[in-house]
N, C-alpha and C positions, 0 to 999 in steps of 0.2 A: 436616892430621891429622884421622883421623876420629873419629867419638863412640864409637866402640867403641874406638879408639888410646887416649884420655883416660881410659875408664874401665878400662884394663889394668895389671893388677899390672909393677911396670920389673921383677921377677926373673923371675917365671914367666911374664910377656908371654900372660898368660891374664886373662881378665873377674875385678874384684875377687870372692873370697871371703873374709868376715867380715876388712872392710879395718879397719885400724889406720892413725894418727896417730900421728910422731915429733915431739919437741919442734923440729925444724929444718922442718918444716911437708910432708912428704913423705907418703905412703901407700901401704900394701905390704899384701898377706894378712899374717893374724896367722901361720899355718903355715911363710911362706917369709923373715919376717922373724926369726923364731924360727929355722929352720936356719940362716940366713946367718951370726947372732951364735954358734951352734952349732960352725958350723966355724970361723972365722975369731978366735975367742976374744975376741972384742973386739963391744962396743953403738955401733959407727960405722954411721952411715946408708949404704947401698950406692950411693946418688946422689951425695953431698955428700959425704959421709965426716964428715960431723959428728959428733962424739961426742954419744950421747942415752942421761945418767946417769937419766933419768925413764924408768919401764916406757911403753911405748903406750896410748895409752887407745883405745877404741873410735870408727870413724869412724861414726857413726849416718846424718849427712847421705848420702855417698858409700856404705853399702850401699843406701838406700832410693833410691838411681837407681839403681845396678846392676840390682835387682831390677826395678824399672819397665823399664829396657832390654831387660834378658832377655824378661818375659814381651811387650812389645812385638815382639821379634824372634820369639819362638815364634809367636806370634800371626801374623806378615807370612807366616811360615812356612809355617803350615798355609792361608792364604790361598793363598799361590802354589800349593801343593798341591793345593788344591781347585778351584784354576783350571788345569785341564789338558783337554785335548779327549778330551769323551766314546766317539771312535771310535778315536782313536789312542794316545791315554793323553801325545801332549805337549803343550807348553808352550805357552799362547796366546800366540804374538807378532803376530798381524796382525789384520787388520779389511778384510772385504767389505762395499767402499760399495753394491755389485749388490745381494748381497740382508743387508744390513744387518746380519752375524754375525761374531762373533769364529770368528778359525782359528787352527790351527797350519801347522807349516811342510810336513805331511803333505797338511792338507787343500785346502792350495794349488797341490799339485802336481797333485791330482787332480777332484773334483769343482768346484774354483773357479780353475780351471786358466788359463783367460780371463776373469777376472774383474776389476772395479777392485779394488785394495788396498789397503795403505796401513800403517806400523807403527800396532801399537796403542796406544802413547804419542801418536803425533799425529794421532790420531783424536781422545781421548781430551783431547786438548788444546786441537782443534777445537771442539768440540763442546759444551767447560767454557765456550768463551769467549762462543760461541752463545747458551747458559743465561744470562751473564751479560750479554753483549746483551740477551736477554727481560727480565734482571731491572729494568731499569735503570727502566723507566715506573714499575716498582711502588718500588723505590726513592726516585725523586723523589717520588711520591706520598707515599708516608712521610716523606721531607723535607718538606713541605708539609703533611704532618696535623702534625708534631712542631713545627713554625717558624711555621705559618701564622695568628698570633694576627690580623691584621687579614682573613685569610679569615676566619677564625673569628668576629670582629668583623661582617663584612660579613653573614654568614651569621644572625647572630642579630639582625642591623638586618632583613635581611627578613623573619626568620620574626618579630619585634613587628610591622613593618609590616602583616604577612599576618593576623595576631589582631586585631590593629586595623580590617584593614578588614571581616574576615569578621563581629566583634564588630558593628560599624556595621551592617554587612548584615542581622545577626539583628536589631538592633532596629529598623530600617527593617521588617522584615518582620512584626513585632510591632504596630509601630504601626499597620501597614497593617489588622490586627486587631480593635488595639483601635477603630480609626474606625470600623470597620464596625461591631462590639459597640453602641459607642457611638449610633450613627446606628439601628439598631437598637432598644435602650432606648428610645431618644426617639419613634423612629414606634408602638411600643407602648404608651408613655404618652402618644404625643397623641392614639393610637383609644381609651384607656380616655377618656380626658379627652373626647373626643368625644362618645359612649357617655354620659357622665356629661353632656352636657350637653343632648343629646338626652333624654334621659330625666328631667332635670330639667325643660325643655320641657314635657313630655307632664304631668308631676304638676305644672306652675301652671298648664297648661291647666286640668287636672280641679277643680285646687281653686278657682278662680276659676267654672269652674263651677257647683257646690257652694255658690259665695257667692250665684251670683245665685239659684241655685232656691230657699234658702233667706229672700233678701230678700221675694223674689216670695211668699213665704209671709206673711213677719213685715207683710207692707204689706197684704194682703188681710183678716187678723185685724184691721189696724188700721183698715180701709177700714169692715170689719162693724161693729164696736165703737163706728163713728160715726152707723149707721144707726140711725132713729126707734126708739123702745120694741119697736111690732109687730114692724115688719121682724128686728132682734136677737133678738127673741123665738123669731123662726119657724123664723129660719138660727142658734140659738142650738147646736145639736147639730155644725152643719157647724164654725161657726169654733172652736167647743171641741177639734175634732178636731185642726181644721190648726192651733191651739195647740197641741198637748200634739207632733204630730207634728215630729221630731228627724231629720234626717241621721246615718246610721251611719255608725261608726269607717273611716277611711279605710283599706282592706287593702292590704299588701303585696302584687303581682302581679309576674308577669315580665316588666310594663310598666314598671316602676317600679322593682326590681331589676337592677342591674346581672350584665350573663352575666360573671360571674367563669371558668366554664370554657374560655369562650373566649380570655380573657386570657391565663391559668395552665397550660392544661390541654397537658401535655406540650410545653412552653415551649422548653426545654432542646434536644428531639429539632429543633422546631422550627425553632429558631436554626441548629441544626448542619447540617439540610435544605439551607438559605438558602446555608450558607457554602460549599458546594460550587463558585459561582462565585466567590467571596474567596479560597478555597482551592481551586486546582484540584489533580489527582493526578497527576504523570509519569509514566510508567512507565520512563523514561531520567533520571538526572542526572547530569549530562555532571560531568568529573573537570578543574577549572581548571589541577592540578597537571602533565596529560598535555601541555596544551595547549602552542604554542611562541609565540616573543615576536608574532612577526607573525596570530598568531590572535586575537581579542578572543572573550571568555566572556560573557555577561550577566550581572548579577547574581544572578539564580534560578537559574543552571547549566542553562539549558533551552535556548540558544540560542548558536550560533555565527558568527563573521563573520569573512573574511578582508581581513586590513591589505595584501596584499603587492597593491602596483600595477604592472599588465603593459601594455606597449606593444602587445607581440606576444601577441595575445588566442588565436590558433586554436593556438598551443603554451603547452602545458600544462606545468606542472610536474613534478618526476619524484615517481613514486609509493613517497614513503620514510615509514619511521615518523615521523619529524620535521614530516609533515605535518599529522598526526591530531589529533583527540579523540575520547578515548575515557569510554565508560560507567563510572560511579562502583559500579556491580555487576557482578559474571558471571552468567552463566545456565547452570546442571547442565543435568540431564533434564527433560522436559516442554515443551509446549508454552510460547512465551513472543512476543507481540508489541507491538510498537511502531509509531509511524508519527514520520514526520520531513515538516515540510512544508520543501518546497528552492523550490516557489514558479514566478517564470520563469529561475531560475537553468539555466545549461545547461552549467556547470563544478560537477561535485560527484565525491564518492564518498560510497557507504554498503557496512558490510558489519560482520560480526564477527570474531574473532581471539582469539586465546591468551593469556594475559596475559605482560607483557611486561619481568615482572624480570629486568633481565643482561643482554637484550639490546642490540645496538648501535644508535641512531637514525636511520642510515644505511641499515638494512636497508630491500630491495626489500620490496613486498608480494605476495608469493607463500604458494601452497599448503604450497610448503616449510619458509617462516620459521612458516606458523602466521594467514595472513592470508585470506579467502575474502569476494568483495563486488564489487559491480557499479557501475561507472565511466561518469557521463556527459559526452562531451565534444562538446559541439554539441549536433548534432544526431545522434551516432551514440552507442550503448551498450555495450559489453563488459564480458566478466568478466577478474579476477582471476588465475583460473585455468585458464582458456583463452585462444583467440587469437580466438573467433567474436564478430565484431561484427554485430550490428541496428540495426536504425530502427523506430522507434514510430509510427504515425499521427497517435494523440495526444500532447496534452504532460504528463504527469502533473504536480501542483502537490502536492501530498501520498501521499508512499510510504509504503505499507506492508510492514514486515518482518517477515515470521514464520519464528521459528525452533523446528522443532519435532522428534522423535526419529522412526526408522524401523527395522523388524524387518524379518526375513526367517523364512521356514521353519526354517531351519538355523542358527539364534540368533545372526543377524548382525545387529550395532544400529552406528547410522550417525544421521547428524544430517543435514536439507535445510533450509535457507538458501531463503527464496520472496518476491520482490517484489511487490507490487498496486499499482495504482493504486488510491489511495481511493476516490476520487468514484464509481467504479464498480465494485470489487471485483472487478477484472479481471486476474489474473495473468500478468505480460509477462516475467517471467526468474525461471529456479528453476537452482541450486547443490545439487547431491545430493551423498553420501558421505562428509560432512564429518564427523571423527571423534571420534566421543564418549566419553566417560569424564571428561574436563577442561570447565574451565568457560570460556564462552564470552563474553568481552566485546563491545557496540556499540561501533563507531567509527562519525565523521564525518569530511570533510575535504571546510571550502568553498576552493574555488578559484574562485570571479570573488567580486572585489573587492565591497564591502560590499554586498552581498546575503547576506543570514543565511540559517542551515539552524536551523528551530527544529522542538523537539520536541514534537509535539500532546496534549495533554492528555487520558486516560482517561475516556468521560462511565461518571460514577458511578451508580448507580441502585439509590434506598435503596429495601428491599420491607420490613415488617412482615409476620411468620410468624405466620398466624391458630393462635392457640389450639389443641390437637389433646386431647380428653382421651385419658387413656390407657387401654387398653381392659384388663382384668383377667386376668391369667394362668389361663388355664385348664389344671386336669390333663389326659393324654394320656385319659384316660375319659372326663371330661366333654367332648372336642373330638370325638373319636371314637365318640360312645355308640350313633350310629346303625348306623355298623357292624359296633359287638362286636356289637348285636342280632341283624343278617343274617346273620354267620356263625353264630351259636352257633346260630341257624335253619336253615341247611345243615348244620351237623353234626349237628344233630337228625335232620333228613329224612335224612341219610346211614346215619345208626346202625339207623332204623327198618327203612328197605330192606335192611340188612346182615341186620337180625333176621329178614325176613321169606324171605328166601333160604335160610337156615340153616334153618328150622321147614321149606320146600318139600324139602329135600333130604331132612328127616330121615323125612318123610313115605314119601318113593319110595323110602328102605329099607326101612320097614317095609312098604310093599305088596310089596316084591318078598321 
């Protein structure tokens, strides 16, 4: 029995209206339960035949499904309705697997006359189950975020581990620092102490000096003082002198002063000068997070090495994301380079790429996925996104990458991708057309086993801006005064000869 049987009045075998409730548990329209007892003189239920001395109360429940029935069926209604074929005006029953469309039985005769088919229920059946095949990965996944409290366990063990070690890393790197600080202070207070010791030197020279000129004095007065009557008498004016005469006050000099400005003086800029090898600059730091288990990272992020050991050395691995590391920044517009020293290594890649959220790890490295970079295996080189392979005469030990923007007449901008060898600024492979608008990450990927590809350090080069004073605005008169002069001098001279023409004209009318 169907849902529309169930919900049908047993008189009028029509969809309940404003159903009523008999005390014997029955339900009839209020309208056709009211005729029945009308005709038949009698309150007996037309099912049962049970006498029901209580009036009907209202069925509340059983109207508020009817109505939900109804407007559901008016609803399917005007669905099947609106699903009709817009050529022929019938009823979609079929499905073209050729070119993918629902038909009717019109369109099948004629335009998809040879076509595959198929009803459109089991199409439509096919193709739920297909979805539900898709769904199933994301499913389980969802099983697994909702269940997975010791993933979730395992997941928050590594990421303390990760803080822990990264934590460690910064104060290894700190201390590395503060040594130098340290070692530092120390060699600038043992040149003061130095300084100071030297120059205490120099003033007990002086003043030991100072003693003895002095003594040589005090002993000659004493020497006079011993001679006879006459003789005292005669040198009485000399030794009066060298008595009375006194060594001056010892002065402060810049013998005897310590150079405090050499100590002090811009100390700070100093120190910071120095640190330049304590702290070098990257212009790459590599991203430990991109990296896979068989990659080892350094601790500064500046260097890579690979764990995976090969038997078979002249076959290379395949060129998938899962190989990489990648740069811990992108690079927009402008010019931007780096260098990677790979050393005698003769298994690498270098190159740049797209970033790479959602993608699969599996992906090839192609122009298509987003990947552009130059592959050395041996002794031979290729790109990326060609098939052209070279050979080098030399062996570069330090590449350089530059990546930088290109225009055209016609407002086309494009990005070029360009390798050097360092040592000589020799450019041996360039990557044109590379598309810009997106920002571009460095990759690496070593392939022979522990040989590192590290990334060379920027030399820094502090300059101090000499002073410029700045030169005082001048008004457009005062910049210009020499030539409001020369004109307002030619329009003089112009005016004069204008006059002098007009006086000749007026002349040679009155002679004529």
């Amino acid at each position: 029995m169907s849902l529309e049987d169930e919900l049908s009045c047993p008189v009028c075998t029509e969809l309940f209206r404003d159903p009523v409730l008999l005390s014997c548990g029955h339900s009839f329209c209020r309208q056709c339960i009211n005729n029945h007892w009308t005709s038949s003189r009698s309150r007996n239920c037309p099912v049962c035949r049970q006498l029901s001395p209580q009036p009907p109360v209202s069925n509340l429940s059983l109207r508020n499904t009817c109505e939900s029935y109804l407007r559901e069926n008016n609803s399917r209604k005007e669905r099947e309705r609106e699903h009709v074929c817009q050529i022929h005006g019938e009823k979609i029953e079929l499905f073209c697997q050729t070119d993918e469309q629902v038909l009717c039985s019109e369109c099948k005769k004629h335009e998809h006359k040879w076509h595959k088919l198929q009803p459109l229920q089991q199409a439509v059946r096919q193709r739920k189950e297909k979805v539900k095949a898709a769904l199933r990965p994301a499913e389980k996944s969802l099983w697994s975020l909702q269940n997975g409290a010791a993933q979730d366990a395992k997941i928050s063990d590594y990421e303390k581990s990760q803080v822990q070690q990264t934590g460690r890393k910064i104060r290894e790197e700190f201390k590395k620092i503060h040594r130098f600080l340290k070692k530092e202070e120390e060699s600038r207070i043992a040149a003061l102490n130095e300084e100071e010791k030297l120059k205490r030197g120099k003033m007990e020279k002086r003043r030991k000096g100072r003693i003895h000129s002095l003594s040589d004095r005090l002993r000659e007065v004493e020497e006079g003082m011993k001679d006879d009557d006459v003789t005292f008498l005669q040198n009485y004016n000399s030794i009066m002198n060298r008595a009375k005469y006194t060594l001056p006050d010892a002065e402060l000099s810049s013998e005897t002063l310590i150079d405090v400005p050499k100590h002090l003086g811009n100390l700070k800029y100093r120190v910071w000068e120095k640190m330049k090898d304590v702290c070098p600059y990257y212009p790459v730091i590599l991203n430990p997070n991109t990296s896979p288990p068989d990659v080892s990272v350094s601790d500064d992020l500046t260097s890579v090495t690979s764990c995976v050991h090969r038997q078979d050395k002249p076959k290379a691995l395949p060129l998938l994301r899962n190989r990489m590391v990648l740069g811990s920044v992108g690079y927009g517009d402008g010019v931007h380079t780096w260098e990677i020293e790979v050393g005698n290594s003769r298994q690498w890649t270098l190159g740049v790429c797209f970033e790479l959220e959602g993608k699969p790890p599996t992906q090839p490295l192609t122009p298509e996925n987003g990947f552009w970079g130059l592959r050395r295996d041996g002794y031979l080189f290729h790109f990326l996104n060609t098939t052209l392979i070279f050979k080098l005469l030399t062996n570069p030990r330090v590449v350089r990458v530059r990546l930088e923007d290109c225009y055209d007449m016609k407002g086309g901008w494009w990005r070029n991708v360009s390798f050097y060898d360092a040592s000589n600024d020799c450019l041996f492979a360039n990557i044109i057309g590379v598309p810009a608008g997106k920002d571009l990450f460095p990759f690496v990927i070593p392939e022979e086993p522990s040989v590192p590809l590290r990334v060379v350090p920027d030399e820094i080069t502090l300059t101090v801006k000499p002073f410029e004073p700045v030169e005082p605005k001048l008004s457009f008169k005062e910049r210009h005064r020499v030539l409001i002069f020369i004109c307002f001098c030619v329009i003089m001279a112009i005016l004069v000869i204008l006059s002098w023409n007009i006086d000749d004209k007026v002349h040679e009318k009155k002679s004529i």
